[in-house]
C-alpha positions, 0 to 999 in steps of 0.5 A: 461467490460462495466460499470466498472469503474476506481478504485478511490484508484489507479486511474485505475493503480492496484497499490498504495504505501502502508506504514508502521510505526513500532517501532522496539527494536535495538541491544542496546535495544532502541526503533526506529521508523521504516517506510517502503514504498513499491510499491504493488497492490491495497488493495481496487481493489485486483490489478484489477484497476476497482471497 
């Protein structure tokens, strides 16, 4: 459409890396902190690319 533009979150790709920090108890009952990284659409453009 005319007028959109880019999102500036992904840079007009629809997806970003999205990161997520836990602390999760493991089978010997010690905390460990617990980070995942995973590619997914956008969370401010819904995956559009244009805001």
């Amino acid at each position: 459409m005319p007028g959109e533009q880019h999102c500036g979150a992904c840079g007009g790709s629809g997806v970003t890396e999205h990161t997520e920090h836990t602390v999760e108890t493991d089978a010997h009952g010690n905390q460990t902190p617990v980070v995942r990284s995973w590619t997914g659409p956008c969370s401010t453009c819904h995956g559009s690319g244009s805001s």
